[in-house]
mmCIF file of the C-alpha atoms, coordinates in Angstrom:
data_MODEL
# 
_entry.id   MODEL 
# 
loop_
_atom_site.group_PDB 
_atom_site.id 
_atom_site.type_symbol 
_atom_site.label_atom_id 
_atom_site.label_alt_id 
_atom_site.label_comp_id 
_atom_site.label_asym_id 
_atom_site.label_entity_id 
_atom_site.label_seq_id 
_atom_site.pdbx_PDB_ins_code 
_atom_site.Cartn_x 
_atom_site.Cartn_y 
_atom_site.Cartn_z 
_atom_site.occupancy 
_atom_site.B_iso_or_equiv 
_atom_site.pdbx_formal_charge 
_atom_site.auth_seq_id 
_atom_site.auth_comp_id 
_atom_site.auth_asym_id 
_atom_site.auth_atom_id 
_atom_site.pdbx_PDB_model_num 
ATOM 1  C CA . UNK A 1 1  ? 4.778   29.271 31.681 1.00 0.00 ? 1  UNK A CA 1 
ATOM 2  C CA . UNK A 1 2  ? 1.430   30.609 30.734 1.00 0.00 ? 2  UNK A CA 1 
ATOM 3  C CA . UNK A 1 3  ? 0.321   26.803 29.992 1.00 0.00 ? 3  UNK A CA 1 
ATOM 4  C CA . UNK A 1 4  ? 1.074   25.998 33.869 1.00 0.00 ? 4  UNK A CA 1 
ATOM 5  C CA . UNK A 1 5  ? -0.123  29.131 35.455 1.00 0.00 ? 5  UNK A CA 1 
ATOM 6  C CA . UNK A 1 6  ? -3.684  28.841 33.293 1.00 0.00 ? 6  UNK A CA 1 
ATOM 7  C CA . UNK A 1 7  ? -3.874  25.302 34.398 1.00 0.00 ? 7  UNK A CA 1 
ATOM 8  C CA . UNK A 1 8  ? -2.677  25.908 38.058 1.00 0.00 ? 8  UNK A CA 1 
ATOM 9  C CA . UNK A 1 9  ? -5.927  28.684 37.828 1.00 0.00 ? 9  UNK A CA 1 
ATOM 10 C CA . UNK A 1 10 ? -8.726  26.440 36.576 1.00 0.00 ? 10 UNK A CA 1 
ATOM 11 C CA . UNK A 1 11 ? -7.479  23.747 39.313 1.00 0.00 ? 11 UNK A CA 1 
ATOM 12 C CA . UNK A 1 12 ? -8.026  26.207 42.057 1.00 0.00 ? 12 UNK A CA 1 
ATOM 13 C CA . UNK A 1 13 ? -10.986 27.499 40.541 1.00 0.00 ? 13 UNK A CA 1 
ATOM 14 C CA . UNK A 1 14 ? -12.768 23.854 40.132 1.00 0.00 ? 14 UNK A CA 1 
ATOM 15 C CA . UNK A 1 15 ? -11.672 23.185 43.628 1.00 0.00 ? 15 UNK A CA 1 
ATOM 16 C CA . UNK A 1 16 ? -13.533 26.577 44.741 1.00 0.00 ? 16 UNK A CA 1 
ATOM 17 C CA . UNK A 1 17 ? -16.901 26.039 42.612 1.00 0.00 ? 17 UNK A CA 1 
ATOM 18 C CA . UNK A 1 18 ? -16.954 22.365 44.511 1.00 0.00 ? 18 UNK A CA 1 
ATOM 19 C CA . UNK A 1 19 ? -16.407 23.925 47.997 1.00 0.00 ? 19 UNK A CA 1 
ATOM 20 C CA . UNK A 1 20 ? -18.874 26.954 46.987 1.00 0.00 ? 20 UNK A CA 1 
ATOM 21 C CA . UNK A 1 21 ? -21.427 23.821 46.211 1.00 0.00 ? 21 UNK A CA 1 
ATOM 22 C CA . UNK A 1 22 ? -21.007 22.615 49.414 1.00 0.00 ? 22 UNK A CA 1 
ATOM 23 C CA . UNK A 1 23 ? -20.239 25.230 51.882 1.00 0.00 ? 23 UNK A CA 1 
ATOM 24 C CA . UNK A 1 24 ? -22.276 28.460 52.211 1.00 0.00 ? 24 UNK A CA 1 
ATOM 25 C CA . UNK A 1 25 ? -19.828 30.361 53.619 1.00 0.00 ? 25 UNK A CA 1 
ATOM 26 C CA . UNK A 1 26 ? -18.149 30.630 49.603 1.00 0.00 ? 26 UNK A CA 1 
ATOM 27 C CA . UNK A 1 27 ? -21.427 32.704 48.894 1.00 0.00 ? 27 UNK A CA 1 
ATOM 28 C CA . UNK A 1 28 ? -20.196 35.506 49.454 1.00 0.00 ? 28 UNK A CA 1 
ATOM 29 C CA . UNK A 1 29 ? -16.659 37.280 49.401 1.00 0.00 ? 29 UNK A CA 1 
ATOM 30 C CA . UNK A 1 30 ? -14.473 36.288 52.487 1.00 0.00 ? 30 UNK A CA 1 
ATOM 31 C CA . UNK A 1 31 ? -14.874 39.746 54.765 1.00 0.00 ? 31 UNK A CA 1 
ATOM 32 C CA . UNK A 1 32 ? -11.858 38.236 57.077 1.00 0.00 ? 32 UNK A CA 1 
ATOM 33 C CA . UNK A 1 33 ? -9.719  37.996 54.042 1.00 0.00 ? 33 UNK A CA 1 
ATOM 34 C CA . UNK A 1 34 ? -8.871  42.214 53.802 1.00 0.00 ? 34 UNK A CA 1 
ATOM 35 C CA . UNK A 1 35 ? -8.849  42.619 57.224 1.00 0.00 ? 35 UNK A CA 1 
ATOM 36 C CA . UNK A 1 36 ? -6.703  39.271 58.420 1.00 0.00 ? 36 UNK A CA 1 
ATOM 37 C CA . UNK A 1 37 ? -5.076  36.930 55.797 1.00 0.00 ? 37 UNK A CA 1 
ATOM 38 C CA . UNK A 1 38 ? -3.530  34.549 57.581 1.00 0.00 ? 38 UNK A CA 1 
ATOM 39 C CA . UNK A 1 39 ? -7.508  33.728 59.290 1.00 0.00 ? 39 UNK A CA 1 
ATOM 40 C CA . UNK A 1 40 ? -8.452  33.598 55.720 1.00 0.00 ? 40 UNK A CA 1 
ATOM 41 C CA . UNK A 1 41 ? -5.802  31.431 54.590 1.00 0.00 ? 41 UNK A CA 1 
ATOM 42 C CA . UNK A 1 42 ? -6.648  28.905 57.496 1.00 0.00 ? 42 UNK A CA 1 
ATOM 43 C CA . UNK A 1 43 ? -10.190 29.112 57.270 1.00 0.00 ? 43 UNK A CA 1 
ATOM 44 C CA . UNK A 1 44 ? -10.387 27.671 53.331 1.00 0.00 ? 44 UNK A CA 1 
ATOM 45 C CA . UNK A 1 45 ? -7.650  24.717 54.673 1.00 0.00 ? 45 UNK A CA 1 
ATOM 46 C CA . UNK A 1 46 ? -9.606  24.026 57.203 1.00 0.00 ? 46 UNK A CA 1 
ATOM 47 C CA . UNK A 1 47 ? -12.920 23.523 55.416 1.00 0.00 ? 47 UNK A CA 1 
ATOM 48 C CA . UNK A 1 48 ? -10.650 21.567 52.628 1.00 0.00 ? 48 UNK A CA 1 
ATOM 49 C CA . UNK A 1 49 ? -9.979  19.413 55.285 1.00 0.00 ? 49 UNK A CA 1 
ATOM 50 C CA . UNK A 1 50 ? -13.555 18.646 56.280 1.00 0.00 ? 50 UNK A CA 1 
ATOM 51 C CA . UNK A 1 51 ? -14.458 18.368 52.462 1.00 0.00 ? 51 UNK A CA 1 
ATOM 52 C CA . UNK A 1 52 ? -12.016 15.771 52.216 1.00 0.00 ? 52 UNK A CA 1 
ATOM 53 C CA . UNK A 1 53 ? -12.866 13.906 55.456 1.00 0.00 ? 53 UNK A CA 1 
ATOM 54 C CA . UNK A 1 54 ? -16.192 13.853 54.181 1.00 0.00 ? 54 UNK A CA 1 
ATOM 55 C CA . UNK A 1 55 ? -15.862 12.186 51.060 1.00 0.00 ? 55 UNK A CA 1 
ATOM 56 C CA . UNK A 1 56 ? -13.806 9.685  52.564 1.00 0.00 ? 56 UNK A CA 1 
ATOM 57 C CA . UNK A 1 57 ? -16.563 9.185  55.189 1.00 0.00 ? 57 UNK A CA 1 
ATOM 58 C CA . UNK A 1 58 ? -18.916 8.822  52.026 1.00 0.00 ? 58 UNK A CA 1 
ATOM 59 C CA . UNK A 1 59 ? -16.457 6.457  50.416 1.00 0.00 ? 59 UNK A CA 1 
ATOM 60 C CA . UNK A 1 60 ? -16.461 4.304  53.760 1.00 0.00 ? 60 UNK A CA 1 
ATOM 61 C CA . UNK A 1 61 ? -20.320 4.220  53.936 1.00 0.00 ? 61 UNK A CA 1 
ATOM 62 C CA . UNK A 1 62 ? -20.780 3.187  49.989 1.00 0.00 ? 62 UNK A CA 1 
ATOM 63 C CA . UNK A 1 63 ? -18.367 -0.119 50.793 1.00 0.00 ? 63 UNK A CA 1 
ATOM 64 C CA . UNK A 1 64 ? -20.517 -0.451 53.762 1.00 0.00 ? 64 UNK A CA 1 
ATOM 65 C CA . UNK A 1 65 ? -24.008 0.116  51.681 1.00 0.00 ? 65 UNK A CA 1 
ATOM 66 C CA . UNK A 1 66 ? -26.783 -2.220 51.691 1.00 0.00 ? 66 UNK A CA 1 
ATOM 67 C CA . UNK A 1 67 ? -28.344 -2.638 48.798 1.00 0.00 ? 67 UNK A CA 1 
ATOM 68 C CA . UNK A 1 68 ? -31.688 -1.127 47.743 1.00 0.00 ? 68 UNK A CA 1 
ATOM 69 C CA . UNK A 1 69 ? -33.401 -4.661 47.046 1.00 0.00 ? 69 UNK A CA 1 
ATOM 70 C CA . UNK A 1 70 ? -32.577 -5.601 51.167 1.00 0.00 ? 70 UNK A CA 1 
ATOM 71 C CA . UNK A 1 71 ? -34.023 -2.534 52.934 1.00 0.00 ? 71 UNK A CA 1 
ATOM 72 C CA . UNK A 1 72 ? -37.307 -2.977 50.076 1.00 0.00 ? 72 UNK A CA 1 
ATOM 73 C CA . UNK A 1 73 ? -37.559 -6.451 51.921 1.00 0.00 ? 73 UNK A CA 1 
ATOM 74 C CA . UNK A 1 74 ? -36.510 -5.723 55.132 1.00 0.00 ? 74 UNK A CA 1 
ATOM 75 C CA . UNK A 1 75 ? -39.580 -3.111 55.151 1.00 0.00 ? 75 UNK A CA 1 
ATOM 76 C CA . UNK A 1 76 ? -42.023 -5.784 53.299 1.00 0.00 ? 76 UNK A CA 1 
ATOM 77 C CA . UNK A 1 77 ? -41.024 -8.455 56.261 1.00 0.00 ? 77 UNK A CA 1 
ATOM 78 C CA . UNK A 1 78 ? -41.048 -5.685 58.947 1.00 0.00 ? 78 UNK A CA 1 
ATOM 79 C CA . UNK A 1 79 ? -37.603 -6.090 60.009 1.00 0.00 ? 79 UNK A CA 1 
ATOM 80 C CA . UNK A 1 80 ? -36.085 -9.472 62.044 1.00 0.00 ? 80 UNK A CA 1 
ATOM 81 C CA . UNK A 1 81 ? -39.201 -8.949 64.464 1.00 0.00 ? 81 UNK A CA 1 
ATOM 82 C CA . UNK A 1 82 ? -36.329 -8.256 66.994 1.00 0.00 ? 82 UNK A CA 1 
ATOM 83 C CA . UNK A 1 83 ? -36.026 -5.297 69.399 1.00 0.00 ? 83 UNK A CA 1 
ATOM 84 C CA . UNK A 1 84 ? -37.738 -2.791 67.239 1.00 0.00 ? 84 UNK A CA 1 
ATOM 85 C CA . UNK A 1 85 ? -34.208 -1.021 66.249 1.00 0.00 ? 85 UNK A CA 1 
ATOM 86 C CA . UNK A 1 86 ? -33.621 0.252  62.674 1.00 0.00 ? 86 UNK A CA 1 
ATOM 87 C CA . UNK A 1 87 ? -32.290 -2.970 60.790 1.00 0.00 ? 87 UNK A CA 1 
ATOM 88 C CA . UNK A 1 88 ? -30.900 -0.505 58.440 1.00 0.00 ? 88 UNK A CA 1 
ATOM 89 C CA . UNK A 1 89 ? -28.619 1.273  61.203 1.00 0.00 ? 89 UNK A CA 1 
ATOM 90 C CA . UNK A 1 90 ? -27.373 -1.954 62.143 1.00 0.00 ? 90 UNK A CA 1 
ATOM 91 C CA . UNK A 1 91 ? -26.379 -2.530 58.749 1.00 0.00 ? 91 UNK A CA 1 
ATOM 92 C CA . UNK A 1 92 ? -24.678 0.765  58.130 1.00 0.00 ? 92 UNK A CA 1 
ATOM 93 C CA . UNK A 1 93 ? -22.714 0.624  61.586 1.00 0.00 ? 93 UNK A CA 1 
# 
């Protein structure tokens, strides 16, 4: 039981230290959390949420990523000599 529970702890813990590295509001303690739980408790799933969406909006862009060598030459050739638009937005979208 203590195996599980220690294990269940450092979980939550990691999971914390990632949000804290990417969220400011993990700073400092939660002043919602003595005065109305149930915020509190919504507030952390909701910015779980957002963590997640974000790294699978970082995932989508890394399939989508052109490579380091193209944008070098794109910026050597001076793009397609088209409408003056960032080649490497149109490459991203």
């Amino acid at each position: 039981m203590n195996f599980r529970l220690s294990k269940a702890q450092y979980l939550v813990e990691n999971a914390f230290g990632l949000l804290k590295g990417q969220f400011q509001i993990f700073e400092k303690p939660l002043r919602c959390a003595t005065k109305d739980l149930p915020f509190a408790v919504h507030l952390i799933a909701s910015i779980c949420v957002i963590h997640n969406f974000l790294i699978d909006i970082q995932d989508r862009f890394a399939e989508e990523e052109v490579s380091m060598q193209e944008i070098e030459e794109q910026q050597r050739n001076g793009g397609d000599g088209g409408d003056g638009e960032d080649d490497i937005d149109e490459n991203i979208n």
